[in-house]
N, C-alpha and C positions, 0 to 999 in steps of 0.2 A: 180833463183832469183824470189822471189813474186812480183806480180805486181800489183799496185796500183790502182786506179780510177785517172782518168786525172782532172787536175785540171776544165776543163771545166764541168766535171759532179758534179752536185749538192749532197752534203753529209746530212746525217742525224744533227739534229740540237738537241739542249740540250732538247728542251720539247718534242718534238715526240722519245727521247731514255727512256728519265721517262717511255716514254707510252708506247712504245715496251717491254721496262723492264719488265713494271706491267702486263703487258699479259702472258709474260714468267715465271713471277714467280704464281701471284694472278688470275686474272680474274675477281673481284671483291668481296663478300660476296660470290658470288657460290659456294659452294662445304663446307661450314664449318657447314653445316647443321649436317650432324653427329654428329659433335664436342656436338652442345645444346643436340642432344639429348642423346649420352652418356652420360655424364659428367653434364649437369645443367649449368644454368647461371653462378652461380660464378666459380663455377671449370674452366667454357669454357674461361671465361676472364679471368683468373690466366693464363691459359696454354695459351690464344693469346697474351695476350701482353708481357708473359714472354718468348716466345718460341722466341722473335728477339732478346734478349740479349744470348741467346746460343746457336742460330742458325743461325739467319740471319746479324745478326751485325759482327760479326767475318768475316763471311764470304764475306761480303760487301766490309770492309776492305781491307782482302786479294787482291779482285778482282781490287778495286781504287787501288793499290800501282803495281799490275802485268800489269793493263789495259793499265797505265800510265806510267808503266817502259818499255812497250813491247807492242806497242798498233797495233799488226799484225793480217791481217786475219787470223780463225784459233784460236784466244784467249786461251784457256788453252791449249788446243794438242799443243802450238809453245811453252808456258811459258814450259811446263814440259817436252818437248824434249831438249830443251836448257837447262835446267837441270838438267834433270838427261837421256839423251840421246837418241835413237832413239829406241829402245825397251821401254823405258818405255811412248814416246809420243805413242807410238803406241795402249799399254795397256788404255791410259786416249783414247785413240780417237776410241776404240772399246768398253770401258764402256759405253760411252756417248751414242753413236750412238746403243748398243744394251739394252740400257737405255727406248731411243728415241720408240723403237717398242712398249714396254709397255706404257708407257707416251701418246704415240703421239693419241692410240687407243682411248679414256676416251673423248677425246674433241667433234667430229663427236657424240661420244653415249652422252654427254652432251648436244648438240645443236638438240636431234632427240627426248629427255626426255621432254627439253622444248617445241620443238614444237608440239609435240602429247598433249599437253595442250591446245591447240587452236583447238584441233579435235585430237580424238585419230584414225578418218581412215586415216591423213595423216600420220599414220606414223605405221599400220598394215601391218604386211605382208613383202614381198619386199620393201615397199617401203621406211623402215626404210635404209635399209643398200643401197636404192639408195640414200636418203638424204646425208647420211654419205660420199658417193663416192663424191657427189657434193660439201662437204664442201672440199673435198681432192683435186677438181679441182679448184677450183673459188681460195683456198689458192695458188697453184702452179701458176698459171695465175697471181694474184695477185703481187705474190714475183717475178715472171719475170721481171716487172718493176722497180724493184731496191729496196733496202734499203730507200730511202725517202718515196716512195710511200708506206709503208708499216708501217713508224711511223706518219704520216698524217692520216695513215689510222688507227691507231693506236687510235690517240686522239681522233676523230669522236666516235670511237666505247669506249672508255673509257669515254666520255663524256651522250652517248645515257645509256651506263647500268647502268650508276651509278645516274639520274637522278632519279630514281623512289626509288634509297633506299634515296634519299634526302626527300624528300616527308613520306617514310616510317619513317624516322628516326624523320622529326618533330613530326610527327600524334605522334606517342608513347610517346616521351617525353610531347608532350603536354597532352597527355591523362593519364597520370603518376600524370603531377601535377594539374591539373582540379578533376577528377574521382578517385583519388588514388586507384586505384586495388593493389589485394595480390600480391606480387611479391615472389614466393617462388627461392630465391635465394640458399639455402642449399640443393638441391636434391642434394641426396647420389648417386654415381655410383658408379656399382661393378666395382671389380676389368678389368675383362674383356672387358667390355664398358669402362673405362679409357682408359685402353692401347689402344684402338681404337682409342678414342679423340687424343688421343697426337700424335699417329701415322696418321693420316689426316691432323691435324695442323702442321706436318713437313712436307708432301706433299704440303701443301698449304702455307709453306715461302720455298720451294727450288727451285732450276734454277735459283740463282742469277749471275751465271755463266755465263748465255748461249748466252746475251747480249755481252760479250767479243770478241764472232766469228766474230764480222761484225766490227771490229775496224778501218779500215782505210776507210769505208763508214761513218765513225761519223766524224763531223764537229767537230775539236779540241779536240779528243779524251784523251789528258794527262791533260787535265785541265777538262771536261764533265764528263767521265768516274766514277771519285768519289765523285764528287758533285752528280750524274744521283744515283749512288749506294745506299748514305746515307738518299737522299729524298724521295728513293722506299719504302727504309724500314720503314721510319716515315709514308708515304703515305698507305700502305698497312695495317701495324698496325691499322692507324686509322677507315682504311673503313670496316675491321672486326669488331673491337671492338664496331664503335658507335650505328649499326644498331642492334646487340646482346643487349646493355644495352636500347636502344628504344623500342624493345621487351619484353623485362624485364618490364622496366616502362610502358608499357601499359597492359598486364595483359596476356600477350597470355600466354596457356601452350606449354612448348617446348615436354614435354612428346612422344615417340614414335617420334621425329623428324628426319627424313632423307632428304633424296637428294631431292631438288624440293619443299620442306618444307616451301619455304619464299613465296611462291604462297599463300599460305595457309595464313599466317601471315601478308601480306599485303592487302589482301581481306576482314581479322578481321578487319584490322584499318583504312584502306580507300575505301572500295567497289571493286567491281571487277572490276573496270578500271583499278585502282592501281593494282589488279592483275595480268591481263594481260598486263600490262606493265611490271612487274617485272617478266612473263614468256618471253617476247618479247627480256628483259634486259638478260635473261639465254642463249637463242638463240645465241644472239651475243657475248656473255662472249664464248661458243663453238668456233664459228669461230675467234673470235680474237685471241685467246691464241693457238690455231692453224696456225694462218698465221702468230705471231710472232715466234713462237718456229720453224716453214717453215724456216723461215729468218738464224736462230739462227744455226739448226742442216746441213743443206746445205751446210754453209763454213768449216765444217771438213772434208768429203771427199776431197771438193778442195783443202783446207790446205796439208792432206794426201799425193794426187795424186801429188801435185806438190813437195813434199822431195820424191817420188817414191815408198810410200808406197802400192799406188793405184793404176789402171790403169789408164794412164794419159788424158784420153779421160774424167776422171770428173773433169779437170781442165780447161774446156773451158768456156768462156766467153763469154755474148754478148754484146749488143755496150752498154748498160747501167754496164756494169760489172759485172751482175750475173752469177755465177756459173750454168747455162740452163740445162747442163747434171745432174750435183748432184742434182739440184730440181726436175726432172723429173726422177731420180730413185728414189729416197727418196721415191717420192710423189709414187710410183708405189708399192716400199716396204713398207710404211705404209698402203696403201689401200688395200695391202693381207694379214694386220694383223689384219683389221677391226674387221673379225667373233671370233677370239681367246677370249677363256675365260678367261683370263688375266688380262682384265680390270681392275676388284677391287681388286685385289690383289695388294693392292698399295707396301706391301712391299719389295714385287720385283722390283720395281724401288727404291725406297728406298737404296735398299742395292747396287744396280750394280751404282747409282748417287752417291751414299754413297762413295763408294770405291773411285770414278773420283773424287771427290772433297777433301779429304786426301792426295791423288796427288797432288794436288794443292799447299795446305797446307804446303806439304813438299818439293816443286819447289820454294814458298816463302823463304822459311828457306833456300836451300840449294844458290840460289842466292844471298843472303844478304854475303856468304862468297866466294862464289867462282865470284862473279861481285862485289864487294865492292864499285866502282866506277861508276856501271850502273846509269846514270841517272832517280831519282825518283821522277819526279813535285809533287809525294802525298808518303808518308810515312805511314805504318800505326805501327807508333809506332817505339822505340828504340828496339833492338834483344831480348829482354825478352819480351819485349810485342809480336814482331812476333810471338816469339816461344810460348805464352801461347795462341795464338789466336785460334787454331786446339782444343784446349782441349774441349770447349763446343762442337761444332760437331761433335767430336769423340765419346765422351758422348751419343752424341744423335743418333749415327750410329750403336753406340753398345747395345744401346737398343731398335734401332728397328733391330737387327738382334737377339735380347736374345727375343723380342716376337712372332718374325714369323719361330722361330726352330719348334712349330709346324701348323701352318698352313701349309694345305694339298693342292693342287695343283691338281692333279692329279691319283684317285687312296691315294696308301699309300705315295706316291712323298710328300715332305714336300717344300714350297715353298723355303726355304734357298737354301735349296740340290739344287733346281734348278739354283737358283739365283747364286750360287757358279758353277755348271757347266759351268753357261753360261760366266763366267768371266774364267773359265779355257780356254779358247777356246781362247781367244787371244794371250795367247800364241805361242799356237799351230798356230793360222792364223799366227805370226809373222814370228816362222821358215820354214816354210813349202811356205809362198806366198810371203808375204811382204816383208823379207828380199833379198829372190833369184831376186824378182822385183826388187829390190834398187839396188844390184850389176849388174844387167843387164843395167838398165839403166843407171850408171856409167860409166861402160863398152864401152856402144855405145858412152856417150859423148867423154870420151878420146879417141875412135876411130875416131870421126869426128875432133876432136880437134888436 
């Protein structure tokens, strides 16, 4: 039996889950820096704000109608065991979590990019990959204290990074219509640099998921869950897109634009204070989206451990209800995957998140017939609309697996080929660990029983 938080302990509340949300999925403006400069302004605002009606809306959905029908620690690993059974929860709770290793690497190397902005000897040498260690500890310590603690802390830090594109985004518009600069909105992108933009802009709307693991820490989760879902995705759209068209109307070229690029662009418009605000705002966008995704990938092994898929020592608790063991493996197996050149290879996560959330997708559809009567405080939609809701994602799943057949990884290794090993493996975890685990420990209950 799962067990709950007592009611004496204080639950997460409707604004600090927005704000865990948005860390989990966004982090702010960070990371869409590619996008401009692949792609161009317009291209880049076609593919942001078009990329939440076939990717993250559907998905949003899904998640308000699962959160809300099934609102258990564990979130998608418990909705897709429960329907479609104990081998296939297994499959979604090994995608995720070997999702998690590529994923989890990018945030520490984002908050070590920004801070070498402020001095590049703080972060030569070792002591890059000590900074990154210390974001992996101050997040584990952090999530010790519970799921509140963690979307309080949440708003703070979603409140500090997004003040300076506040600031950026007037300068531009205001300099747009004072100064009128060229705005060359039609750069061409090849082919190549597209498929890149649009594969970063699905990187940077997915994990709307991952929010679901911590559900009975959410304060009224059947009723938050899909109000929290639909506001992220209004919320995140915006703070992409307005700081992109500020930029535009102020005259900056995006030309050559990558990672760490808005340093650049707010120094044009507001001097280097605005600068380094806006590296300070990069810093913390690292560790936020770290300590919330902490929160998030921690309740599937306890989920796991406790149907016996795991060793049941990562189902312990401490008096605030955190899973103590699963955050401090986690946190030990993220920080030995620091050095891996994995990193930008986003579409390997891509594909193995890809795969989990199809799962999903299809644990919606198969519950609509075989629960007919499950209690659903949020619906998303009559059975044709469930069932058409996957198709944009799938769309978008299948084309980032038709771009990365050939990115290379390794040698001649293509990253797919890898991506697909590494999903074959849970299988094999299943019969081989996981299973003989379950019947053992069945075993011992009916023996004690």
């Amino acid at each position: 039996m799962r067990l709950g938080l007592n009611d004496s302990q204080r639950k997460m509340r409707f604004l600090p889950l927005i704000a865990a949300t948005y860390f989990m999925v966004s982090g702010g403006p960070y990371g869409i820096e590619d996008i401009l400069g692949g792609a161009g302004f317009a291209a880049a605002l076609v593919i942001l704000l078009g990329m939440p009606f076939f990717w993250s809306l559907p998905t949003a959905l899904m998640i308000g109608e699962l959160a809300s029908a099934i609102p258990a620690e564990g979130g998608f690993y418990v909705w897709v065991r429960r329907a479609l059974g104990p081998f296939w929860g297994y499959q979604e709770g090994w995608l995720s979590l070997s999702a998690s290793i590529f994923d989890m690497a990018i945030y520490p190397a984002i908050f070590v990019l920004y801070l070498g902005k402020f001095s590049p000897a703080l972060t030569e040498g070792w002591r890059g990959f000590a900074w990154s260690i210390a974001v992996v500890v101050l997040c584990s310590i952090w999530n010790l204290r519970g799921a509140p603690a963690v979307g309080d802390g949440s708003m703070g830090l979603f409140a500090l990074l997004l003040a300076p594109f506040v600031v950026l985004t007037f300068l531009g518009v205001w300099r747009g219509l004072t100064v009128h600069p060229a705005v060359q909105w039609g750069q061409v992108a090849s082919g190549p640099a597209l498929s890149t933009a649009v594969l970063v802009a699905m990187w940077n709307y997915m994990g709307w998921d991952n929010a679901s693991t911590v559900a009975q820490e959410v304060e009224n989760p059947q009723r938050n869950y899909p109000r929290a879902m639909v506001a992220c995705t209004l919320l995140v759209a915006v703070t992409y897109a307005l700081p992109l068209v500020a930029v535009a109307m102020g005259g900056i070229s995006v030309e050559s634009f990558t990672t760490g690029d808005w340093t650049t662009a707010a120094s044009a418009l507001g001097g280097p204070l605005l600068g380094m605000m806006v590296v300070a705002g990069g810093a913390l966008t690292g560790i936020g989206m770290f300590n919330a995704l902490v929160l998030s990938y921690t309740r599937v092994p306890m989920a796991m451990a406790e149907d016996g898929m795991l060793p049941g020592i990562l189902a312990r608790r401490n008096r605030r209800g955190v899973p103590w063991v699963s955050v401090l493996v986690c946190g030990v197996a993220w920080a030995l995957a620091l050095n891996l050149p994995f990193e930008r290879l986003i579409s390997i996560d891509l594909i193995l998140y890809g795969s989990s959330l199809l799962l999903e997708f299809v644990a919606l559809i198969v519950l609509r017939f075989r629960e007919p009567d499950l209690p659903r405080p949020f619906r998303a939609g009559n059975l044709a609309v469930a069932c058409s809701l996957a198709v944009g994602p799938a769309a978008m799943i299948a084309y980032a697996i038709y771009a990365s057949r050939q990115e290379k990884l390794m040698g001649s290794t293509s990253a797919l080929l890898f991506a697909v090993l590494v999903a074959l493996l849970g299988p094999l975890l299943y019969w081989f660990m996981a299973a003989p685990l379950a019947r053992h420990r069945r075993g011992t209950e009916q023996a004690r029983g």
